[in-house]
MIVEX-393547 format. One line per 10 residues: for each residue x, y negated, z of C-alpha. Coordinates in nm, 2 decimals, padded with zeros to 4 digits. Example, Ala and Ser with C-alpha at 12.3 -4.5 7.8 and 13.67 -1.06 7.14 Angstrom:
BEGIN
01.23/00.45/00.78  01.37/00.11/00.71
// end
This chain:
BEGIN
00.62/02.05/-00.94  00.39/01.89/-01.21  00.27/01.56/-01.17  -00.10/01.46/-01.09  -00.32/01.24/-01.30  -00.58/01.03/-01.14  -00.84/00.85/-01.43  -01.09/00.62/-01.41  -01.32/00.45/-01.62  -01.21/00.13/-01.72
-01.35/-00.18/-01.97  -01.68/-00.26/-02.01  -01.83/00.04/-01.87  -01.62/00.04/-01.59  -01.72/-00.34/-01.46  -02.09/-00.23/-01.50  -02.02/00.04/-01.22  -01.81/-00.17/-01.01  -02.11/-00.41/-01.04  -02.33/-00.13/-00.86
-02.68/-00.26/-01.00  -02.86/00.03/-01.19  -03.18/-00.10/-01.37  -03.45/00.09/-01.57  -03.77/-00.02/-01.67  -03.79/-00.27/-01.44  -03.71/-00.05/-01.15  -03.36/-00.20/-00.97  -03.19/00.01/-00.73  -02.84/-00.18/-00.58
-02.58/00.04/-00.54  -02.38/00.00/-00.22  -02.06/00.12/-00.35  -01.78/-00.10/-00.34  -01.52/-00.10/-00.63  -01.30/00.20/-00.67  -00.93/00.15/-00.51  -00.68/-00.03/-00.76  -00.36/00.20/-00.66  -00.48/00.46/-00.39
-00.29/00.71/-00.25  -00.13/01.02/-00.39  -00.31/01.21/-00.07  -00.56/01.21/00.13  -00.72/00.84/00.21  -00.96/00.65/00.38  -01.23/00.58/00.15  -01.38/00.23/00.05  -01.69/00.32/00.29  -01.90/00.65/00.47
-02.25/00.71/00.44  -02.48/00.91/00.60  -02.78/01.16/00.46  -03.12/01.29/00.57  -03.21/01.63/00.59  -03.44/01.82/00.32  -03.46/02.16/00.56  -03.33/02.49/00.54  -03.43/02.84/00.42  -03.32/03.16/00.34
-03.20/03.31/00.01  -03.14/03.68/00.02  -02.85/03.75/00.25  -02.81/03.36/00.26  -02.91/03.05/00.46  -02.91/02.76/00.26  -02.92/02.39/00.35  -03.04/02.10/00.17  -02.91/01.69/00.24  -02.95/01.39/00.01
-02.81/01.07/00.03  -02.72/00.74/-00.15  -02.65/00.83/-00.58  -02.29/00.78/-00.57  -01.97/00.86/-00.79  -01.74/01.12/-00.74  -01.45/01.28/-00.92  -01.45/01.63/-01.16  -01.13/01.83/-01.20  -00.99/01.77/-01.54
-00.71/01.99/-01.73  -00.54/01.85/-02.00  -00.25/02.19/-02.11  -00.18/02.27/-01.73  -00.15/01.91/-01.62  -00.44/01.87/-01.35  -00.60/01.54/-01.28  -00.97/01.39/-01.18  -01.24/01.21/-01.43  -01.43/00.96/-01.19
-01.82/01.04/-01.26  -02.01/00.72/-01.20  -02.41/00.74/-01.13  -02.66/00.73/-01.43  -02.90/00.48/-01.46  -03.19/00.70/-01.38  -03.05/00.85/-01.07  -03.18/00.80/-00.73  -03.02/01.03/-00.47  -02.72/01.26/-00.45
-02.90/01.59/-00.35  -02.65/01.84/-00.14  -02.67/02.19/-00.09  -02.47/02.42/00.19  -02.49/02.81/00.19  -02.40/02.96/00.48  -02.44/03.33/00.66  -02.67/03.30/00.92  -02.58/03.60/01.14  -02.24/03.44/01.22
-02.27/03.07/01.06  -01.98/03.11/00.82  -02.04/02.89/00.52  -01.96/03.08/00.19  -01.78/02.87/-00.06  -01.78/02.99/-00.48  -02.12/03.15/-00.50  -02.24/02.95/-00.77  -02.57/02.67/-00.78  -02.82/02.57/-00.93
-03.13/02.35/-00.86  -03.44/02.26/-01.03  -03.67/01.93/-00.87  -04.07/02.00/-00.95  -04.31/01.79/-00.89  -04.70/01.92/-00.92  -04.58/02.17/-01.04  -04.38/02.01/-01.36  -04.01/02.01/-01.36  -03.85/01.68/-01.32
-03.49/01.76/-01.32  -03.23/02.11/-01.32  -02.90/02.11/-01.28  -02.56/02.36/-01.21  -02.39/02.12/-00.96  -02.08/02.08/-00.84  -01.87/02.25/-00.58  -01.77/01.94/-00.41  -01.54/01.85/-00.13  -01.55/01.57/00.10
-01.42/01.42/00.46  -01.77/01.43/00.60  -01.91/01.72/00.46  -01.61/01.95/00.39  -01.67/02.22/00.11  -02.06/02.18/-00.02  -02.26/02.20/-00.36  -02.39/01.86/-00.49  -02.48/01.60/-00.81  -02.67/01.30/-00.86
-03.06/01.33/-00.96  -03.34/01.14/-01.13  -03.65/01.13/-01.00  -04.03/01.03/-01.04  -04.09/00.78/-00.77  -04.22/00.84/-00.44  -04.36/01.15/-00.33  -04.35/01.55/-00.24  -04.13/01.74/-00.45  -04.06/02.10/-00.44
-03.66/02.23/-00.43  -03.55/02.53/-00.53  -03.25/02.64/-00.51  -03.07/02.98/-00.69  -02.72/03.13/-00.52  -02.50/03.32/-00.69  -02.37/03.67/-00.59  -02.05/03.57/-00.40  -01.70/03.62/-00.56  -01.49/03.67/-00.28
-01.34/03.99/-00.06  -01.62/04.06/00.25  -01.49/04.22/00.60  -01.64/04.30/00.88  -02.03/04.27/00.91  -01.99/04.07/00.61  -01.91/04.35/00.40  -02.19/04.45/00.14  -02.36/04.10/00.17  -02.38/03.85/-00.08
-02.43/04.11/-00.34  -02.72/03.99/-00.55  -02.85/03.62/-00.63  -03.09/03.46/-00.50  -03.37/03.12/-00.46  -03.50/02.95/-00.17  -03.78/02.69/-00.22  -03.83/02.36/-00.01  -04.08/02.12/-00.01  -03.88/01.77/-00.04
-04.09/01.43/00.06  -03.92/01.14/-00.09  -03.94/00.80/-00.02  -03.72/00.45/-00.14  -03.74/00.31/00.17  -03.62/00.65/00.40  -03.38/00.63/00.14  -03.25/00.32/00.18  -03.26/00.35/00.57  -02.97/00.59/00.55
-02.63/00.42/00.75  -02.37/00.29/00.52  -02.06/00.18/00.63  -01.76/-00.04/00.49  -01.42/00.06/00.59  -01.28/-00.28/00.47  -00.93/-00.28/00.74  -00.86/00.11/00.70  -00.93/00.17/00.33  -00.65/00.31/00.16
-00.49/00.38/00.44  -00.31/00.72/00.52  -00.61/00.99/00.67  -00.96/01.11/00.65  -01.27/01.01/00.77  -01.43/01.19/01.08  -01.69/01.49/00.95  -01.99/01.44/00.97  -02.21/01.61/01.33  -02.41/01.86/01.15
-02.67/02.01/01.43  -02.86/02.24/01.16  -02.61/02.36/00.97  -02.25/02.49/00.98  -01.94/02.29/00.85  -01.66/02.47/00.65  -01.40/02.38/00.96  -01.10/02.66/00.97  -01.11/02.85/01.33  -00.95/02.60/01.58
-00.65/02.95/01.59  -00.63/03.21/01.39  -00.74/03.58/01.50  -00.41/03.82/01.47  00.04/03.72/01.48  00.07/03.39/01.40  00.30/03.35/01.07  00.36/02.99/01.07  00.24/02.68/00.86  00.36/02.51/00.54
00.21/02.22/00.36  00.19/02.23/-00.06  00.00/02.02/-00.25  -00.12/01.84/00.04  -00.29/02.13/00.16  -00.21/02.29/00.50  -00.16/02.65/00.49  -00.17/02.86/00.82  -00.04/03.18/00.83  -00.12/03.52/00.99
-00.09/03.89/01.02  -00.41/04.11/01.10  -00.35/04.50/01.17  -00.74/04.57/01.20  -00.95/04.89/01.06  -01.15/04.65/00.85  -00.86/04.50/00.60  -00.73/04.89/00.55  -00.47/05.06/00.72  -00.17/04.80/00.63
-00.12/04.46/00.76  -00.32/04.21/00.63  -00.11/03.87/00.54  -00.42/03.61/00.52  -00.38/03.21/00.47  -00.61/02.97/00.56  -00.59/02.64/00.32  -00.70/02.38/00.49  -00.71/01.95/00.44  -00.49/01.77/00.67
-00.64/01.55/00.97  -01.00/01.77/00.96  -00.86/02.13/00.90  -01.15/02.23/00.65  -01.14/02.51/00.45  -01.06/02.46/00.08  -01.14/02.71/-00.14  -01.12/02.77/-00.58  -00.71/02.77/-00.54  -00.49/03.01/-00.74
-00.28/03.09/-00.41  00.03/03.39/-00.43  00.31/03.48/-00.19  00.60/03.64/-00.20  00.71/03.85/00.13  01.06/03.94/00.20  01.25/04.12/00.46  01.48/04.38/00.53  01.64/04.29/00.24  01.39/04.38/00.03
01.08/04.22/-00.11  00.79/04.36/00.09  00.51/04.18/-00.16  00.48/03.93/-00.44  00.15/03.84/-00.59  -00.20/03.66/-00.56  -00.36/03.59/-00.29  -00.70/03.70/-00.32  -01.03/03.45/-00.18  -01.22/03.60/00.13
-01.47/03.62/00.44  -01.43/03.72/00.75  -01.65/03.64/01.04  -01.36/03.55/01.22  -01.11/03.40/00.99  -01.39/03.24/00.80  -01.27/03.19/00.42  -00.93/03.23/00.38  -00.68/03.38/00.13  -00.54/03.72/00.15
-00.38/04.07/00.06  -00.27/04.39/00.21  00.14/04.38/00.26  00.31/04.72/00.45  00.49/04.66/00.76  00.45/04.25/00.72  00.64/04.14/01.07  00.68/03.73/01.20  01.07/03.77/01.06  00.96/03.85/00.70
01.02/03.46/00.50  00.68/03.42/00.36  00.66/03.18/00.04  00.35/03.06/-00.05  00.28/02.88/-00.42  -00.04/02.67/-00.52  -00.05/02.82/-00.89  -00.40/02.66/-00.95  -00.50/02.32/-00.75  -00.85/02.37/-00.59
-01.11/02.36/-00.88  -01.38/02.14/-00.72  -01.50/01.77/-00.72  -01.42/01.55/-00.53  -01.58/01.26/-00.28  -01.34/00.97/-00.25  -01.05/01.01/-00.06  -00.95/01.34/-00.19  -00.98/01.23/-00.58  -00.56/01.18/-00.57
-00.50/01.45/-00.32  -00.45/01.88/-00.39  -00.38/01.81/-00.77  00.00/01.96/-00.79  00.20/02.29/-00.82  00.37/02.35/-00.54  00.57/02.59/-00.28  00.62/02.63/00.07  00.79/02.87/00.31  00.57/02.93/00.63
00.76/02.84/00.98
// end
């Protein structure tokens, strides 16, 4: 196991951010944020605070539905590598920015959201672009797996979103098989305002901060959440927890994964079971006194088992011992709470 690195800005620039007041030209916007934890957790936590978001509206993309949110402009926290020793960079809000603009993409024939497209968004307004960015994969507590960054913009008024998806990078089964194949934009019309803005709930978390958990997801009516299936389809395997992460087990024998078993992990955060994906996951299978498979687990959809990680393995059975190794923590950023957590090298045996 390799140990984690958790950085944050400190000195002068870091006591401007803790400050949370972000002038320009005379325009002030206060920042709500308390300070960053001193000594959080090496796991999951409950964050300093939770806030909520409006909705831009939702559209289609090719094959894809995508969903647009933005709230407060906050900080979050960017995977860093420094030679194979994985840690997070805290990313504190520009000057200049005024919301944190959130994306979701999601198949809207059976709702599940699909993670490692790829996205991009470019802010126009009459018709002049104010603002373009490739944003983050992020994860958070309320929002699970999503695509966001923080963004600049012209004052009030109507603003046109577009948004270009990436071809998916993943395995497809089921009707999801031969989607995804080919980018693709949606366009929304966006109508911002400082004070809608600044109507959005905040909330401190002052007696639970730091503590042990996660805070509750968020009740998203128009769009899906990246929650794992409450059980998996198919022979339960067992569960093992690495790097934080919960991994779930199971063996499919159906026409669309091929004609041998199909070993597939869901990775999943503790407390809210939402599906993480960008992690180099392998397993080794053995049994009979022989070793059945041992090798990478490869990213995909199913309608049923939603994203997971998987691979073909002949005559897999509930006896086999099934070790699973996090060769690559999840590569995406991450909302406070889960800055310390999913950062190490790990193993588990499913039971």
């Amino acid at each position: 196991m390799r140990r984690r690195r958790f950085l944050a800005a400190t000195g002068t620039a870091a006591t401007f951010g803790l400050a949370g007041c972000l002038a320009e030209l005379g325009r002030i916007y206060t920042s709500n944020e308390p300070p960053v934890l001193s000594n959080p957790p090496a796991e999951p936590y409950i964050p300093t605070h939770v806030e909520g978001m409006k909705m831009v509206g939702t559209a289609d993309a090719g094959d894809y539905r995508v969903g647009v949110f933005y709230g407060y402009p906050h900080r979050f926290w960017v995977v860093d590598d420094e030679d194979g020793d994985f840690g997070t960079d805290l990313t504190r809000p520009a000057r200049s920015d005024d919301v944190h603009l959130m994306a979701t993409v999601w198949d809207p024939e059976t709702g599940v959201v699909v993670p490692d497209t790829g996205l991009s968004v470019e802010l126009f307004q009459d018709g002049s672009l104010v603002g373009e960015e490739v944003i983050y994969s992020m994860l958070s507590q309320q929002m699970g797996f999503h695509y966001g960054a923080n963004f600049g913009l012209d004052g009030d008024g109507t603003y046109e979103v577009r948004v270009n998806v990436g071809a998916a990078t993943l395995n497809l089964f089921g009707e999801l098989d031969g989607k995804f194949q080919s980018a693709a934009a949606a366009r929304l019309d966006f109508e911002f305002s400082t004070r809608d803005r600044n109507d959005i709930p905040f909330t401190r978390l002052d007696e639970k901060e730091g503590d042990r958990g996660a805070a509750k997801p968020m009740q998203m009516e128009m769009t899906p959440l990246g929650r794992a299936p409450e059980s998996l389809p198919g022979e339960p395997l067992g569960t093992g927890v690495a790097s934080d992460l919960r991994l779930v087990g199971t063996a499919i024998s159906k026409p669309r994964f091929g004609d041998d078993t199909y070993l597939a992990v869901s990775a999943q955060t503790p407390y809210n079971k939402l599906v993480v994906p960008r992690t180099g996951l392998s397993a080794t299978v053995s049994g009979g006194g022989h070793v059945r498979f041992d090798g990478r687990l490869e990213p995909g959809l199913d309608p049923e088992l939603g994203f997971h990680y998987g691979a073909t393995v002949p005559e897999l059975s509930p006896e086999d011992d099934i070790e699973l190794s996090v060769d690559v923590p999840p590569q995406v950023a991450r909302h406070e709470g889960y800055e310390t957590a999913f950062l190490e090298f790990d193993t588990t045996t499913l039971s």
